[in-house]
C-alpha positions as CSV (number, residue, x, y, z in Angstrom):
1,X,135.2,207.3,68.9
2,X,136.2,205.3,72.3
3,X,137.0,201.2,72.1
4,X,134.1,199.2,72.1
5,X,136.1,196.5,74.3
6,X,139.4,195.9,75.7
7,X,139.0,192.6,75.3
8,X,141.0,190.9,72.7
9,X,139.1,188.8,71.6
10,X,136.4,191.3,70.2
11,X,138.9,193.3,68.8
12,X,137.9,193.9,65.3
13,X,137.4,198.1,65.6
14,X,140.4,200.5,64.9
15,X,139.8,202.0,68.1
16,X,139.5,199.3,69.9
17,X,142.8,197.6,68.1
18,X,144.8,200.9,69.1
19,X,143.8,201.3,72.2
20,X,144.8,197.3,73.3
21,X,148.3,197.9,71.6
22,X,148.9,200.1,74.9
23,X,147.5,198.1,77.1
24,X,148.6,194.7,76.1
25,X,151.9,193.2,74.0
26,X,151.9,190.5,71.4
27,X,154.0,188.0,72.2
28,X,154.9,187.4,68.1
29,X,155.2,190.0,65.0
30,X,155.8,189.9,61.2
31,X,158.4,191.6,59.9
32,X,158.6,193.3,56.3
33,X,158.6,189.6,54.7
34,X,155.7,188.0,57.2
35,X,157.9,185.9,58.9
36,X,157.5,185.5,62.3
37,X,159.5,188.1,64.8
38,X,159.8,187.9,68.5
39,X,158.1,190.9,70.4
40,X,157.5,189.4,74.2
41,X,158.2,185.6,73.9
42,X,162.3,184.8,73.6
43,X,161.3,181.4,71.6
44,X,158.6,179.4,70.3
45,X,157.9,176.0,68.6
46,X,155.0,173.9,67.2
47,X,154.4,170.8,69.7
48,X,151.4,169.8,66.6
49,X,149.0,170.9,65.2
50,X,146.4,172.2,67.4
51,X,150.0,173.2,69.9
52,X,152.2,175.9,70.5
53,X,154.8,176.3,73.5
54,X,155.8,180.0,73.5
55,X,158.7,180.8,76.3
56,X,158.3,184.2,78.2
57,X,161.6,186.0,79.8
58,X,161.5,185.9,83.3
59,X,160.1,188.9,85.8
């Protein structure tokens, strides 16, 4: 069965999930414990509580 989107955002199918994982990378994980793990950002922090700031290595 192909991806119904590529769009993250609509991405609640298997295929579609899988298919985004090549495509795209998450900028946080959960390892074993489901703590937060870095996968693309180097650092992150809560401003409040609607706010994130997530640093991103440089190019």
């Amino acid at each position: 069965m192909p991806p119904l989107s590529l769009d993250p955002q609509f991405a609640d199918v298997f295929t579609s999930t899988q298919s985004m994982l090549q495509i795209y990378q998450p900028l946080l994980g959960q390892d074993k414990r489901g703590q937060l793990i870095p996968y693309h950002a180097t650092s992150w922090r809560s401003i409040d509580e609607l706010t994130w700031e997530v640093k991103l290595p440089r190019a």
